[in-house]
C-alpha positions as a Markdown table, in Angstrom:
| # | Residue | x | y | z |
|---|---|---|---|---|
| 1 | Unk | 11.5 | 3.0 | -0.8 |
| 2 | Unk | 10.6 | -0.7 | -1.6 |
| 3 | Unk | 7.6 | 0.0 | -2.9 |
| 4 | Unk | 9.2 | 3.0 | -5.0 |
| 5 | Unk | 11.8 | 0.2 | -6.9 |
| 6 | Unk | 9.2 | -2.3 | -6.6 |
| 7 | Unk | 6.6 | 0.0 | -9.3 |
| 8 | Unk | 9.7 | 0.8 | -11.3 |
| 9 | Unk | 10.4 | -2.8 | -11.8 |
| 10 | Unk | 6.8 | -3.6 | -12.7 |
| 11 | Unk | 7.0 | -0.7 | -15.2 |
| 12 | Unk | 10.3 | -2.3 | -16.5 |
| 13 | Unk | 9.1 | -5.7 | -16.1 |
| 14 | Unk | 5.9 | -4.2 | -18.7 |
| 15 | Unk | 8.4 | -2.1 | -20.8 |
| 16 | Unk | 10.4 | -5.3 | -21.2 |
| 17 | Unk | 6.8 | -7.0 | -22.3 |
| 18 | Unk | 6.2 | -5.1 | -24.9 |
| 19 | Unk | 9.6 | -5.0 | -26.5 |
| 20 | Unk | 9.3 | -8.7 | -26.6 |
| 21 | Unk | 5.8 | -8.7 | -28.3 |
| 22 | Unk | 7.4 | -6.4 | -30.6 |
| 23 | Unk | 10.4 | -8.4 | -31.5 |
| 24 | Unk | 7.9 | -11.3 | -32.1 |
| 25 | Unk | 5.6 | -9.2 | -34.3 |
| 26 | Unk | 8.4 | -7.6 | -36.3 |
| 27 | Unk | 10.2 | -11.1 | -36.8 |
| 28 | Unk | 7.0 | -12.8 | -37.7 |
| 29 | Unk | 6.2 | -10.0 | -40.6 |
| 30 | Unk | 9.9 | -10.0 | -41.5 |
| 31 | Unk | 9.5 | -13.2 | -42.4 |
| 32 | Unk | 6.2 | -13.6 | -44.1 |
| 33 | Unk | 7.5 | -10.5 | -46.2 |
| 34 | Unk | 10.2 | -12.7 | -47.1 |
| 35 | Unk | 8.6 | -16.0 | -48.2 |
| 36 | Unk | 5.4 | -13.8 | -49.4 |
| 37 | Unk | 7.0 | -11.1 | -51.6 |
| 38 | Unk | 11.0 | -11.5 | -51.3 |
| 39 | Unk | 11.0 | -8.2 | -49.5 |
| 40 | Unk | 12.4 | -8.6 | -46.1 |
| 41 | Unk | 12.5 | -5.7 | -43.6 |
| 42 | Unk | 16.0 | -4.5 | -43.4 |
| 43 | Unk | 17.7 | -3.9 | -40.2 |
| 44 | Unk | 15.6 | -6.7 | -38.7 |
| 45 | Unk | 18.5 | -8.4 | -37.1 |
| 46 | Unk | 19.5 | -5.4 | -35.7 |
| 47 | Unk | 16.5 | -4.4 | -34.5 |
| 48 | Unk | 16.2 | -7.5 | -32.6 |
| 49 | Unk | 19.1 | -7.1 | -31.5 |
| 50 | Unk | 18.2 | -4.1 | -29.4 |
| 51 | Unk | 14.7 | -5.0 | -28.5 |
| 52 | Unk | 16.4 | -8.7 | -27.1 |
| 53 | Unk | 18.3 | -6.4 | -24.7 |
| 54 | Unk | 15.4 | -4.8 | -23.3 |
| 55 | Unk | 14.1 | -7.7 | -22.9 |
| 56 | Unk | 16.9 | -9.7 | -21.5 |
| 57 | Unk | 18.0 | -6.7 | -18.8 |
| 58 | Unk | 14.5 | -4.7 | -18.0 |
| 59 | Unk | 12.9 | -7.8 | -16.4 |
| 60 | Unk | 15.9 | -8.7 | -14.2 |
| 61 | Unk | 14.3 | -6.2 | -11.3 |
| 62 | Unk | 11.0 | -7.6 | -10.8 |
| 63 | Unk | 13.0 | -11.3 | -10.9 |
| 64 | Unk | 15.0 | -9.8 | -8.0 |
| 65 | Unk | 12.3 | -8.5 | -6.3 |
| 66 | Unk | 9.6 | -11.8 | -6.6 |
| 67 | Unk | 12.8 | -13.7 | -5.6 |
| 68 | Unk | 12.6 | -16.0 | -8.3 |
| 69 | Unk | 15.5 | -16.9 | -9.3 |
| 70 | Unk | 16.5 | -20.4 | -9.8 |
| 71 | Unk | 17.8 | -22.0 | -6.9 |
| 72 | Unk | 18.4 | -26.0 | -5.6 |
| 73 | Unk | 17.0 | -26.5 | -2.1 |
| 74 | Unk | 19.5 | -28.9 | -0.9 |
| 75 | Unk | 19.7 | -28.6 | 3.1 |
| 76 | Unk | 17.2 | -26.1 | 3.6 |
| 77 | Unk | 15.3 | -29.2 | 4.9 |
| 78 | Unk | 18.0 | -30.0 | 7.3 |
| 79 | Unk | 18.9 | -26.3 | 8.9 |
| 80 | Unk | 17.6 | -24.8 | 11.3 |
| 81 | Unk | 15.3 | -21.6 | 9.7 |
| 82 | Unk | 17.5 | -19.2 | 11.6 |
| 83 | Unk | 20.8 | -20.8 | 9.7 |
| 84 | Unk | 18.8 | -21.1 | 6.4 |
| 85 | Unk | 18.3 | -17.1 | 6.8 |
| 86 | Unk | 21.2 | -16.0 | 7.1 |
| 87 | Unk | 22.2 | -18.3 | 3.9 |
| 88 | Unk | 19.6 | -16.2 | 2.1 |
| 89 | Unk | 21.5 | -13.0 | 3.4 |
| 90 | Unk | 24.8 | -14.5 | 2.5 |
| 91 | Unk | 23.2 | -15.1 | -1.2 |
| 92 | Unk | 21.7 | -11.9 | -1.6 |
| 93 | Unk | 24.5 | -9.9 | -0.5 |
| 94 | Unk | 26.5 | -12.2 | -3.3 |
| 95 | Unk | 23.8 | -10.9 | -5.7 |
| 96 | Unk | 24.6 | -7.5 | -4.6 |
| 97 | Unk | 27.8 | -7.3 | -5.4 |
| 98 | Unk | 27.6 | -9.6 | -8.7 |
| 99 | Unk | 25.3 | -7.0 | -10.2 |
| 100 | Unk | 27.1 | -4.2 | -8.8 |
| 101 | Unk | 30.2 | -5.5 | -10.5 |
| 102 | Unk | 28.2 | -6.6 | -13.6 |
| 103 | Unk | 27.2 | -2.5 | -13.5 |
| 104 | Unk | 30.6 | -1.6 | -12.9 |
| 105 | Unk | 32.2 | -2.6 | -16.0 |
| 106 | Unk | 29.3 | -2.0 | -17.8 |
| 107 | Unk | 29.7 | 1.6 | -18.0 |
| 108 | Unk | 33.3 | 1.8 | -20.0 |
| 109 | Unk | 32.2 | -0.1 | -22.8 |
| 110 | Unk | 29.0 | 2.4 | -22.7 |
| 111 | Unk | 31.5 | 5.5 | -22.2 |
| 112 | Unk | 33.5 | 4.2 | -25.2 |
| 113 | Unk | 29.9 | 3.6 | -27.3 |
| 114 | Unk | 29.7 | 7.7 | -26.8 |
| 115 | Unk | 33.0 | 8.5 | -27.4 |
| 116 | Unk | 34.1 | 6.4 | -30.2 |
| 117 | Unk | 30.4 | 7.2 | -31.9 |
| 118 | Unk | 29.8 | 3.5 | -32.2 |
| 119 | Unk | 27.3 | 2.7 | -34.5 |
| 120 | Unk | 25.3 | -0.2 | -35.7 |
| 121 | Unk | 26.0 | -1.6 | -39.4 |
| 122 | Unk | 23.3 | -1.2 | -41.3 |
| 123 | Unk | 20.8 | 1.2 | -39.8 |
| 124 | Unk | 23.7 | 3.0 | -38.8 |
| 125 | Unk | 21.5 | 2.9 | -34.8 |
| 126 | Unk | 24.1 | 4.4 | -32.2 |
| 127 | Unk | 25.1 | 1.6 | -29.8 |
| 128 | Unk | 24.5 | 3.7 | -26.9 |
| 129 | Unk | 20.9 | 3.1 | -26.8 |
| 130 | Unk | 21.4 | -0.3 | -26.4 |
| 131 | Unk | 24.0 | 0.2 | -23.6 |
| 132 | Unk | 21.3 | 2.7 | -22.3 |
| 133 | Unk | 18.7 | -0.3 | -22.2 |
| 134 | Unk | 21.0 | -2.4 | -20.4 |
| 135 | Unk | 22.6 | -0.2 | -17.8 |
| 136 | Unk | 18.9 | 0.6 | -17.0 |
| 137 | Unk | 18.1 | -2.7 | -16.3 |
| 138 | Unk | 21.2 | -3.5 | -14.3 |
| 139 | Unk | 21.1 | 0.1 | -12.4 |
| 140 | Unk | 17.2 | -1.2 | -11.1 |
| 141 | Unk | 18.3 | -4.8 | -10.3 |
| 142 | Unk | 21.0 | -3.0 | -7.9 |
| 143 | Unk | 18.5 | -1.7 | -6.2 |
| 144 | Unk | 16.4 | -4.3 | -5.9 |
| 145 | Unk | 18.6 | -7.1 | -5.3 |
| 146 | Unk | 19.9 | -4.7 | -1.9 |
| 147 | Unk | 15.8 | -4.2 | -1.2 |
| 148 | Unk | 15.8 | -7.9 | -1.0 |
| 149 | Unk | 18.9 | -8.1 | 1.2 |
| 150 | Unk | 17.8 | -5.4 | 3.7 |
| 151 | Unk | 14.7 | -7.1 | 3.9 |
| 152 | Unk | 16.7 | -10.8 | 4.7 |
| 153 | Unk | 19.0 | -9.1 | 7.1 |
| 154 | Unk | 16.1 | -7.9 | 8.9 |
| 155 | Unk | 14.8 | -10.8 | 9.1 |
| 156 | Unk | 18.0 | -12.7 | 10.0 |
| 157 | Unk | 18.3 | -10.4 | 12.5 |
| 158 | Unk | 14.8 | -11.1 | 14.5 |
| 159 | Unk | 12.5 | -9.1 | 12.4 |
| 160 | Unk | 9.4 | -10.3 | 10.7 |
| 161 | Unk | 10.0 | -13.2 | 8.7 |
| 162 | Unk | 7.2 | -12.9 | 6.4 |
| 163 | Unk | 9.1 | -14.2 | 3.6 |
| 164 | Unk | 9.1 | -17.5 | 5.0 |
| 165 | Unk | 5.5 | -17.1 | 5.7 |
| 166 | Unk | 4.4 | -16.0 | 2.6 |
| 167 | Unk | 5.8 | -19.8 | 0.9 |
């Protein structure tokens, strides 16, 4: 299973990649067409819009998984490891439940997207896509945020505490 959600976040992490090289690339002509000819590309903004989402929400898996959020060390220098491990399985529980929640009311606004065919202004994009993007993102950091807690409580509990190891 973890290395199931840990290819799918690589996959996101890469999808998420090239949406960003693709908002730079369609910016960057956007606004050489612009200066150069007074011909912008229209529905840039929206665009960007959606591909800022991908970027923003596909990537947060892998983060989860590679544990790198940011974090301030302030007594794990002064706690016992066995303390500091169940801190980390405190946190990542939290991080369970945030994204869970984050998911949770999520999916109404998406609903209402589909039912209220919600559209985008000018290229008329439904809105749904981007919620699509988004709950995608959030669905895979669910499951990797509770891989990374099952593998601290395990490790809290007297497993192998390779994390630690691996620093």
């Amino acid at each position: 299973m973890t290395s199931f959600v840990t290819a799918v976040a690589r996959l996101l992490t890469r999808v998420a990649a090239v949406f960003l090289l693709a908002m730079v690339a369609i910016n960057v002509v956007d606004v050489g067409l612009r200066s150069g000819l007074n011909a912008p590309i229209f529905g840039t903004y929206e665009i960007v819009e959606f591909m800022l989402a991908a970027v923003a929400f596909l990537a947060i898996p892998e983060v989860f998984l590679r544990d790198q959020h940011i974090t301030i060390e302030l007594i794990d220098q002064i706690l016992p490891a066995k303390i500091i491990d169940w801190l980390r399985v405190i946190g990542n529980f939290t991080g369970v439940v945030f994204v869970t929640l984050l998911a949770w009311h999520m999916v109404q606004p998406a609903l209402d997207f589909i039912e209220f065919n919600e559209i985008t202004m000018d290229l008329q994009l439904p809105l749904i896509w981007k919620a699509a993007l988004i709950l995608t993102g959030v669905a895979w950091a669910i499951a990797a945020a509770l891989v990374l807690f099952l593998r601290d409580l395990s490790t809290a509990l007297g497993g192998s505490n390779d994390k630690r190891s691996s620093a």
